[in-house]
C-alpha positions in Angstrom: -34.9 2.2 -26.4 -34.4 5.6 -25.0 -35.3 4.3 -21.6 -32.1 1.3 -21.6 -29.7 4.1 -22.5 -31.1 6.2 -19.6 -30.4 2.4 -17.0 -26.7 2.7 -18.6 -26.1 6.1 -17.9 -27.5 5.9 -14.5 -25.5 2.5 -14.0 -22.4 4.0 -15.3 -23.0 7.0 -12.7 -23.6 5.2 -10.0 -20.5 2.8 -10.6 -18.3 5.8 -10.2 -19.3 7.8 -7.5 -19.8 5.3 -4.5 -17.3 5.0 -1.0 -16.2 0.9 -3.0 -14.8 2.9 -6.2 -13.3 5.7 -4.6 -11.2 2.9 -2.4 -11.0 0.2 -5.3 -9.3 3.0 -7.3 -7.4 5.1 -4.8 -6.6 3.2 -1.7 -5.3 -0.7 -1.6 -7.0 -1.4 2.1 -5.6 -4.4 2.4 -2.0 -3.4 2.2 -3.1 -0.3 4.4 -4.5 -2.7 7.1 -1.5 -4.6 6.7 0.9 -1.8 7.4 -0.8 -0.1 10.1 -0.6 -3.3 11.9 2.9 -3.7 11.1 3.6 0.2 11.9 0.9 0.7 14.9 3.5 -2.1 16.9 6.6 -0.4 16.1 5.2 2.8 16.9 4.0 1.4 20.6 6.9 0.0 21.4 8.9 3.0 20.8 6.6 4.7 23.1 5.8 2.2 25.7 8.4 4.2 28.0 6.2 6.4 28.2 3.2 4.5 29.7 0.7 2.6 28.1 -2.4 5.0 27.1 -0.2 7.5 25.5 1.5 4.2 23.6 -1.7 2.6 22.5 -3.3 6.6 21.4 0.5 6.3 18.9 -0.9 2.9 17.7 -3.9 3.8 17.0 -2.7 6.9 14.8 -0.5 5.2 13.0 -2.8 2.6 12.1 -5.7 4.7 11.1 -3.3 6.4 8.8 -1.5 3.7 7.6 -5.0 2.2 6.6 -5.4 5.3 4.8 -2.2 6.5 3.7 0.0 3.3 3.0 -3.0 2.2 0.7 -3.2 5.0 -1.1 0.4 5.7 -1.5 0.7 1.5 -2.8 -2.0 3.3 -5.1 0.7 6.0 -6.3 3.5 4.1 -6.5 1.9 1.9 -8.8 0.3 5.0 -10.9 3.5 6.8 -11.2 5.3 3.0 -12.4 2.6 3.1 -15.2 2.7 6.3 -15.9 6.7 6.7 -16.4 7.5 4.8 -19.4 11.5 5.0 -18.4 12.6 3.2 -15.8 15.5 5.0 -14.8 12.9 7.6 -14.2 10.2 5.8 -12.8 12.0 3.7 -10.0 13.3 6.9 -7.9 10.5 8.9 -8.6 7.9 5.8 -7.7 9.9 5.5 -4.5 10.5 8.7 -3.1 7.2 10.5 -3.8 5.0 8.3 -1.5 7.5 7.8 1.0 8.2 12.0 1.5 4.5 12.2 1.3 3.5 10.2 4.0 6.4 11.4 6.2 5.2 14.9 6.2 2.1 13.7 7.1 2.5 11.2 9.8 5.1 13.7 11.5 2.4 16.3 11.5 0.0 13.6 13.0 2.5 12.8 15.4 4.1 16.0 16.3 0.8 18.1 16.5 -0.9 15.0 18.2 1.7 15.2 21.1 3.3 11.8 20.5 6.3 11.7 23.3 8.7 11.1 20.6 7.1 12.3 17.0 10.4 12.2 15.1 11.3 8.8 16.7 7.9 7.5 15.9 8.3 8.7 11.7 12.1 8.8 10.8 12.3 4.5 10.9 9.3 4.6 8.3 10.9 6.8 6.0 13.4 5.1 5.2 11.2 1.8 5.7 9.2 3.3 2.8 11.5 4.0 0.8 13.2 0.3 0.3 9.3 -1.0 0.4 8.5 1.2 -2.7 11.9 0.7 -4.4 10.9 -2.9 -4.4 6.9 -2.4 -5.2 8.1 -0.5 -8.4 10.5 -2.8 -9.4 8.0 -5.9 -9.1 5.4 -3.2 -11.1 8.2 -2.8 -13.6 8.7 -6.4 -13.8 12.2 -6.0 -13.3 12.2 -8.4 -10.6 9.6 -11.6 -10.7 8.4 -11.7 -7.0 7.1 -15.2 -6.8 4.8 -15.1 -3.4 1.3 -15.9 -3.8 0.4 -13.9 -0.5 2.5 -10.4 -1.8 0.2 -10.3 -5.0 -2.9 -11.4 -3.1 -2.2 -8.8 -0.6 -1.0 -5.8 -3.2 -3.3 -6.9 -6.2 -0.5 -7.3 -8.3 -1.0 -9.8 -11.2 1.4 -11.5 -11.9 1.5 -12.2 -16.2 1.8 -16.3 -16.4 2.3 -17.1 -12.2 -0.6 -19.3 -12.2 0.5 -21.4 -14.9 4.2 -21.7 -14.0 2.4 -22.5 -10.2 -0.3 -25.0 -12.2 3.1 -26.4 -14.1 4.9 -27.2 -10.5 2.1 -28.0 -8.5 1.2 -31.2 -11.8 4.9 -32.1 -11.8 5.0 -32.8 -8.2 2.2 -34.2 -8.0 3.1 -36.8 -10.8 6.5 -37.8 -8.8 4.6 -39.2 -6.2 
């Protein structure tokens, strides 16, 4: 008997301390791939005047961050939106934290990485991040009901009685045929 709780504590241990807990509960990857793609283009084509090689390095930093960054700051904004019960509260807060955050950061990244145009390459994502998390809290609020299968799939958001209203459709439309 002794020996079983021993397996669950060493279970429980191990469940908590590996690389796939520290990203399932800190970091949405798949959003962070997502953006970096997304942020990586924009970033090269603002410095493709500048040749190609010192284009593709800016892509490459602002995808490895994003990766990084935008998934953990999806993370935040959606800890914060729990956390703050008031929504007048929670939605500025949600939004501007993550977005201040990462633009201190990816300015340094850019500016001490000797990106042609550093503030060029960050300002457009502030304010990019700021209307994305506006919107990302106000779906985690529920004050909005974002209906696209792909979002949620992407952000993990579930969605409290999507599948059945999809289920609902889907039967309907199939029994007009």
């Amino acid at each position: 008997m002794s020996r079983n709780i021993i397996d669950n504590k060493n279970t429980e241990h191990n469940n908590h301390c590996g690389l796939k807990y520290y990203f399932n509960k800190y970091i949405n990857l798949k959003m962070g791939i997502l953006s970096g793609i997304i942020t990586g283009s924009v970033v090269f084509i603002i410095n493709i005047d500048h040749g190609f090689w010192p284009a593709f390095a800016s892509f490459w930093k602002q995808f490895i961050f994003n990766v990084f960054m935008a998934g953990y700051n999806t993370k935040s904004c959606e800890r914060i939106a729990d956390a703050i019960n008031s929504n007048f509260i929670a939605i500025p807060v949600a939004s501007i934290i993550p977005s201040l955050q990462a633009f201190v950061i990816l300015f340094a990244i850019h500016y001490f990485g000797h990106t042609p145009e550093p503030l060029g390459s960050t300002l457009w994502q502030l304010f990019a991040n700021l209307m994305f998390f506006f919107f990302l809290t106000l779906i985690y609020k529920n004050i909005i009901n974002f209906r696209c299968n792909i979002f949620g799939k992407i952000t993990n958001i579930k969605y409290k009685g999507l599948q059945k209203k999809f289920v609902t459709v889907k039967a309907k439309r199939e029994s007009e045929k």
